[in-house]
KOLMARDO-498362 format. One record per residue (C-alpha): y, x, z. Coordinates in nm, 3 decimals. Layout:
! residues N
        c2        c1        c3
         Y         X         Z
...
! end
This chain:
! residues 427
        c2        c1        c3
    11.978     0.629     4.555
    12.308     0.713     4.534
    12.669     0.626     4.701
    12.879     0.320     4.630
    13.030     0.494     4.373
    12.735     0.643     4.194
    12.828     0.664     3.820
    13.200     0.680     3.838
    13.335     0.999     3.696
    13.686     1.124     3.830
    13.923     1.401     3.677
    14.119     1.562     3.924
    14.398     1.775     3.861
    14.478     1.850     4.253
    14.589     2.122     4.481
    14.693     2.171     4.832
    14.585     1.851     5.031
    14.690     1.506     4.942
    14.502     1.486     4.593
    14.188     1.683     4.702
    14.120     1.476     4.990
    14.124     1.194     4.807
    13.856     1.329     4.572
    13.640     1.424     4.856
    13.662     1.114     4.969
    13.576     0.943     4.634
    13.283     1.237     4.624
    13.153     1.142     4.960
    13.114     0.764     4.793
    12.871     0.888     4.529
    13.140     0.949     4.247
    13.120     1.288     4.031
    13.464     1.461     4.102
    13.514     1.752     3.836
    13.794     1.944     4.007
    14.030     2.103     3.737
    14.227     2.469     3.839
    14.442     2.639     3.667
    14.355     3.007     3.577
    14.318     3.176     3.898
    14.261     2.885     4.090
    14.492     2.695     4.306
    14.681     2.794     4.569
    14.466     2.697     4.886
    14.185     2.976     4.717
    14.436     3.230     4.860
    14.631     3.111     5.154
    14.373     3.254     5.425
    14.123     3.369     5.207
    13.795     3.515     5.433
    13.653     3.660     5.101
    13.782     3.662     4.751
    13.863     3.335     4.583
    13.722     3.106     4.937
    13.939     3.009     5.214
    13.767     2.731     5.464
    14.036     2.512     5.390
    13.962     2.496     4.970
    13.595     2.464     5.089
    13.669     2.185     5.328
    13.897     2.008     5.104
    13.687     2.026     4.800
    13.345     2.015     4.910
    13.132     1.721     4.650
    13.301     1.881     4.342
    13.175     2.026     4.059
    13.451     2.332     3.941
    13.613     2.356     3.585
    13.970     2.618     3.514
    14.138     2.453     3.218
    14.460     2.624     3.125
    14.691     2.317     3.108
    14.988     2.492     2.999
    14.823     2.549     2.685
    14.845     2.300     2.384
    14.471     2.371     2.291
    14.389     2.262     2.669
    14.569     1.960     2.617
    14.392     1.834     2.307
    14.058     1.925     2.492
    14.173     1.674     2.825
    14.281     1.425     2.546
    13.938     1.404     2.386
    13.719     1.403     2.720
    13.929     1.142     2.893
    13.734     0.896     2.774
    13.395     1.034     2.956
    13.567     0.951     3.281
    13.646     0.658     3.473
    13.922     0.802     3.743
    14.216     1.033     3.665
    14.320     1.181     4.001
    14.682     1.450     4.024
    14.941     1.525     4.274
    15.285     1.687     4.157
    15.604     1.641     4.107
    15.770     1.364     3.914
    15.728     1.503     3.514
    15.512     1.729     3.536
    15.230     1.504     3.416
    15.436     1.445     3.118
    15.542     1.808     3.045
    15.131     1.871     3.050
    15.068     1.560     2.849
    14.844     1.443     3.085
    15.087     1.153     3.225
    14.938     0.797     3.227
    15.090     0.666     2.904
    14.914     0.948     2.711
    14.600     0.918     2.887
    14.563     0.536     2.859
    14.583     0.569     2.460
    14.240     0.757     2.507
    14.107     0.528     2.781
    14.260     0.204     2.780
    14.086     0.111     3.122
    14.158     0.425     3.277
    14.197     0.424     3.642
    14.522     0.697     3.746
    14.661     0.775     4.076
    14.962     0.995     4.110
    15.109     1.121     4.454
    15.437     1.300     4.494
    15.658     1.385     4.753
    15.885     1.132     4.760
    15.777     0.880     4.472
    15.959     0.856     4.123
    16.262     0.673     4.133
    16.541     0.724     4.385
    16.799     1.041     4.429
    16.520     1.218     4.586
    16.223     1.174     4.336
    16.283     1.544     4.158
    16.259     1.735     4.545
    15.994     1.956     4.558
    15.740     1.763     4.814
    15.518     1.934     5.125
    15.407     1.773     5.394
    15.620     1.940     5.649
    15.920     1.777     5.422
    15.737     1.483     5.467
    15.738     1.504     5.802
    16.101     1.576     5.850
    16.253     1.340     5.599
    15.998     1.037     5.707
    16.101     1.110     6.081
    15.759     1.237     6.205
    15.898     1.542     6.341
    16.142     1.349     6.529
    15.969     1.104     6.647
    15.778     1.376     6.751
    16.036     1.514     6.989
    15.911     1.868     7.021
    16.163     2.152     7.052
    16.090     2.523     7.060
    16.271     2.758     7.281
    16.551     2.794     7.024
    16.595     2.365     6.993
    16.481     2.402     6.658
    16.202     2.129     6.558
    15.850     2.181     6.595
    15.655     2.051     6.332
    15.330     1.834     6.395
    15.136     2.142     6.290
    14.781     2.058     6.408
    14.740     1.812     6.095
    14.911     1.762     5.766
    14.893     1.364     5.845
    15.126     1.291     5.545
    14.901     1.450     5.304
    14.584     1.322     5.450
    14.705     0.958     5.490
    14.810     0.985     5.105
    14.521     1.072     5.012
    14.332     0.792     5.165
    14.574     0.571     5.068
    14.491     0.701     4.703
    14.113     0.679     4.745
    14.177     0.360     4.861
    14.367     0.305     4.566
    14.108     0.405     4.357
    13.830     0.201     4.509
    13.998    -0.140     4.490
    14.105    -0.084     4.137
    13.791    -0.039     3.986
    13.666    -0.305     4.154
    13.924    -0.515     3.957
    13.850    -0.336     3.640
    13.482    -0.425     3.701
    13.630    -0.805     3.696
    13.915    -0.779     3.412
    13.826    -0.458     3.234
    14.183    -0.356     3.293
    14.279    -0.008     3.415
    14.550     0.054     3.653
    14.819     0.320     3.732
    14.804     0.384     4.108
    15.121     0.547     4.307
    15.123     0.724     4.622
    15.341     0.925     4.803
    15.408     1.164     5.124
    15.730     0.937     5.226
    15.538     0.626     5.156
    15.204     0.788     5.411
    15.500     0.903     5.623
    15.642     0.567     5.705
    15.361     0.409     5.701
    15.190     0.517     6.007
    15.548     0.488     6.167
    15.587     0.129     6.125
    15.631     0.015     6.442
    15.973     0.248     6.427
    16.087     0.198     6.163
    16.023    -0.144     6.073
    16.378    -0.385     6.173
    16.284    -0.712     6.376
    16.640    -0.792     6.495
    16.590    -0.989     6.785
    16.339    -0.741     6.916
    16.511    -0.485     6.840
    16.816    -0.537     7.038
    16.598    -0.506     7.335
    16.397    -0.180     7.267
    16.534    -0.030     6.974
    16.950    -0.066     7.026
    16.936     0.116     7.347
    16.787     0.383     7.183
    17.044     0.392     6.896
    17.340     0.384     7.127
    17.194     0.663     7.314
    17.155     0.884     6.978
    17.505     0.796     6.844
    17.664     0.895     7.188
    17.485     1.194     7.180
    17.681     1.273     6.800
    17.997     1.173     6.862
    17.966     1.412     7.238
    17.912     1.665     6.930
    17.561     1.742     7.038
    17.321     1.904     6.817
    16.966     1.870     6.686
    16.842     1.941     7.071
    17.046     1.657     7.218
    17.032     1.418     7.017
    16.662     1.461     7.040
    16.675     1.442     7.436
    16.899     1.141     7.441
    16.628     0.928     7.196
    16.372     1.040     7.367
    16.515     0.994     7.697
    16.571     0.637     7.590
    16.223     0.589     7.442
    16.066     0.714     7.826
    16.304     0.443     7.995
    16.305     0.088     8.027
    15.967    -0.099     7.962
    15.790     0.228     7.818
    15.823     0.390     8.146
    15.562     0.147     8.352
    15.360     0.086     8.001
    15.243     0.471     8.006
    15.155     0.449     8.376
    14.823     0.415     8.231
    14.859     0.489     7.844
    14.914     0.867     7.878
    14.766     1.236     7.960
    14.691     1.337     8.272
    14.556     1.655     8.444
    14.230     1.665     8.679
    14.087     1.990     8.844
    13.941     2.123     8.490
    14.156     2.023     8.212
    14.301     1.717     8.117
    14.199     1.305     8.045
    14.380     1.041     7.892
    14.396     0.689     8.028
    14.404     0.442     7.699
    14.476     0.093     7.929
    14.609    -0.159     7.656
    14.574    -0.485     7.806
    14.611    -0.621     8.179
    14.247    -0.640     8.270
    14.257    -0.245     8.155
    14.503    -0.183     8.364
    14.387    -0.331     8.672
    14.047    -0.171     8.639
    14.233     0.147     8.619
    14.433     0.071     8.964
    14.106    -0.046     9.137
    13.985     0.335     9.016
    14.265     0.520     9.177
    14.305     0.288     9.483
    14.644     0.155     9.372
    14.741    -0.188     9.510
    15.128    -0.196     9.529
    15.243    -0.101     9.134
    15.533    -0.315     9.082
    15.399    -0.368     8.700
    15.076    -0.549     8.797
    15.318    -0.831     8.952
    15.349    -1.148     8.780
    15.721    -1.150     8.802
    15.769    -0.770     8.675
    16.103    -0.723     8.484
    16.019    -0.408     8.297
    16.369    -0.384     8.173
    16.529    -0.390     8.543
    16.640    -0.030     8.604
    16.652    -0.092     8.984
    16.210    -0.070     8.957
    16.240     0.268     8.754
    16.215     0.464     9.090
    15.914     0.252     9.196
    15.717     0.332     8.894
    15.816     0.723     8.921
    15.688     0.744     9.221
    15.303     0.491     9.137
    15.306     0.778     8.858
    15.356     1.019     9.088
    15.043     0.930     9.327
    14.839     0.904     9.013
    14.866     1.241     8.912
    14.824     1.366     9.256
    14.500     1.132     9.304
    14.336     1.285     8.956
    14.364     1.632     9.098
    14.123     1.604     9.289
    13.802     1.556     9.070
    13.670     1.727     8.737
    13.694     1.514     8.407
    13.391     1.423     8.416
    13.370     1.283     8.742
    13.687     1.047     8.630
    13.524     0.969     8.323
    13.223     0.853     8.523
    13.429     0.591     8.734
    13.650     0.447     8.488
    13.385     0.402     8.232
    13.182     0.211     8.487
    13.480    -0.040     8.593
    13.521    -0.103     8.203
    13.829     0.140     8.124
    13.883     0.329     7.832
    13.937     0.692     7.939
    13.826     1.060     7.753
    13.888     1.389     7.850
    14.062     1.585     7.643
    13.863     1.805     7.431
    13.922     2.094     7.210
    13.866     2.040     6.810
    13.733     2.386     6.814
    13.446     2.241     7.007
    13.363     1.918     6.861
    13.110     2.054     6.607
    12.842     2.054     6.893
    12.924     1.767     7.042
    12.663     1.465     7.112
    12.831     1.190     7.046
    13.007     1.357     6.674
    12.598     1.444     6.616
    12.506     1.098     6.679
    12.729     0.982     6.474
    12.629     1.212     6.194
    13.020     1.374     6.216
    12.917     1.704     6.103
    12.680     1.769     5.794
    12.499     2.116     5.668
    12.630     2.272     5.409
    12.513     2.581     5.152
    12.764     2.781     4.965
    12.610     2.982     4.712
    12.900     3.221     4.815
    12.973     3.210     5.162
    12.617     3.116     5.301
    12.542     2.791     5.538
    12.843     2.608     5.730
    12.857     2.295     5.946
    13.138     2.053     5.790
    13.284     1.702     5.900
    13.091     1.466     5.714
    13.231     1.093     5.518
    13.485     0.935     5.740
    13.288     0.625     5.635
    12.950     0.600     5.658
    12.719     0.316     5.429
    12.380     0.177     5.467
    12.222     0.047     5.179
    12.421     0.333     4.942
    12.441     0.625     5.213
    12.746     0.813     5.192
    12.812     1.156     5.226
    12.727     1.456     4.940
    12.617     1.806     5.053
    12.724     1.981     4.720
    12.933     2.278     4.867
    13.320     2.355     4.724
    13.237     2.541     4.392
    13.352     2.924     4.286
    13.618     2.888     4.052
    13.509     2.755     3.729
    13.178     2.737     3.809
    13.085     2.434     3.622
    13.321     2.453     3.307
    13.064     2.470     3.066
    12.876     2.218     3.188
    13.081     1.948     3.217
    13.235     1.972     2.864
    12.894     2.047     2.730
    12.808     1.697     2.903
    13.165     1.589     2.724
    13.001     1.698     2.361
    13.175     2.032     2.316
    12.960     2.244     2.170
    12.876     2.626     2.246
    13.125     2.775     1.970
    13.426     2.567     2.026
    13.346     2.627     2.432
    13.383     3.034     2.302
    13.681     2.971     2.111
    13.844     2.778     2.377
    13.750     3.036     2.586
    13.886     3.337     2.387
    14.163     3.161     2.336
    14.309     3.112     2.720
    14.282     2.765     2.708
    13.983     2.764     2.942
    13.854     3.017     3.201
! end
């Protein structure tokens, strides 16, 4: 038995991360994800490459898929996509604003060969607007969608640190397009009508800022004006990136945020690091009954977390707390907040998650075979499913491994596969 998606066949024209993450994740549903590359392969092949043609990103990224290299520069590679359209259900692609067109492989042109054609297009900064033709990364991403900021990191030099332990832009786009995907061909299954799907790095960007960047006006002028004020006195003092930076983030760490992290943050203990995760009062409470704390002005009824007169007060509850987790190992913190009920977790490395017990019991990491590289341990389907298990163990294939035999399976024959061939339309 197959996945959810057993059956459905997806076209992706994808490189880098937003478009082959969403394929993986269509692959890990049961679909059959033929991965299209240019001649040469795409980019991520290179970018860190351990042996020729395989870096462990392009493996991660594009494990599920079967591997074709169609030259789609070339008008002969065109026709070819134009007649095997119609043997697939999904059209997958991430560039920039008209370059779908300039291959002839843009939705219009497609949906004359498959009417119900599901399509999903991500681009930097979606396709209408004064910004729609910028070339799109997810470190632009980050810094026009105000992740970096929001961020707050500086280097030595006050320049921006980027959130470089994750592309999150890329990887919320493409779950946002598998997503995407998913419901529309559930209403296709209903209506028989395809659907053109849009995402976008901005549109992954804001989204998992919306808290920030969403207006409410009459909360606002509480938490979010204060903040403002503080940024626009920092321009007009003719301060640059570094202080305007310190100012929003100085105002962000004030006022009602201030007594809120007293037991939503990171802490040290003797051998590394925990993080308390209180988000309701009864949290909270369990946490000060941990670390013997009776007299925190935020537990009182009457707290004003606004009055700057209490800031002191709550400096100095955080202040005991971080010299009270000193003085016991992780674990041993773990252990007694756990048992009154709190959520708490050391701090682990990701380097290190691979072997641990709860990822295994989960079934986070899955064995995989690459007729290349040899055996690997990768994260498995960030969903599983019972009655139609998730999760594929096909490895990430050698460039243009399967060419042949998915446009054999499209009805081109032997010959006009030679001809294609000899003619640079396919590799």
């Amino acid at each position: 038995m197959g996945g959810p998606l057993e059956g459905v066949r997806v076209f992706e024209v994808s490189q880098i991360v937003a478009a082959p993450y969403c394929g993986l994740n269509l692959a890990d549903l049961g679909a059959d994800v033929v991965k299209v590359e240019p001649p040469g392969g795409e980019g991520f092949r290179q970018l860190g490459a351990f042996v020729p043609g395989e870096t462990k990103t392009f493996q991660i990224l594009n494990r599920g898929k079967r591997g074709i290299v169609v030259n789609l520069q070339h008008p002969a590679a065109q026709a070819l996509v134009h007649r095997i359209i119609s043997r697939f259900d999904v059209f997958v692609m991430n560039a920039r604003p008209g370059v779908a067109e300039r291959l002839r492989v843009d939705y219009p042109t497609l949906r004359a060969y498959r009417p119900d054609l599901v399509y999903m297009e991500n681009t930097g900064y979606g396709t209408t607007g004064p910004g729609a033709q910028r070339s799109g990364s997810d470190l632009a991403a980050q810094g026009y969608g105000g992740l970096i900021a929001n961020e707050g990191k500086l280097d030595e030099d006050g320049a921006p640190e980027p959130i470089a332990s994750t592309a999150i832009a890329d990887y919320a786009s493409g779950l946002a397009g598998a997503m995407g995907i998913c419901a529309a061909l559930y209403r296709r299954a209903l209506s028989g009508e395809g659907e053109f799907i849009q995402t976008s790095l901005l549109m992954s960007a804001l989204s998992v800022q919306n808290q920030r960047i969403a207006r409410v006006p009459v909360a606002d002028a509480i938490f979010q004006r204060p903040l403002l004020d503080a940024v626009a006195a920092a321009r007009a003092a003719g301060g640059g990136y570094r202080e305007i930076v310190e100012a929003r983030t100085g105002a962000t760490r004030g006022g009602s945020g201030k007594a809120f992290r007293l037991y939503y943050s990171g802490y040290r203990v003797q051998d590394g690091a925990i993080v308390l995760g209180a988000l309701t009062r009864a949290n909270q409470d369990a946490m000060r009954r941990v670390l013997g704390i009776d007299d925190d002005p935020s537990a009182r009824p009457d707290f004003d977390p606004l009055d700057p007169a209490l800031e002191a007060a709550i400096d100095a509850v955080r202040a005991r707390i971080r010299a009270t987790l000193l003085t016991a190992p992780a674990d041993e913190w773990v252990r007694r907040f756990e048992a009154a009920g709190a959520p708490v977790s050391r701090v682990n490395l990701p380097e290190e998650l691979a072997d641990d017990a709860q990822v295994a019991a989960i079934g986070g990491m899955i064995e995989i075979e690459h007729e290349t590289t040899g055996p690997s341990l990768m994260v498995g389907p960030i969903i599983r499913t019972a009655n139609h298990p998730s999760g594929t163990t096909r490895p990430s294939p050698p460039l243009g491994r399967h060419t042949d035999e998915v446009l054999a399976e499209c009805g081109i024959d032997a010959a006009e596969i030679a001809e294609l061939r000899a003619a640079g339309a396919i590799a």
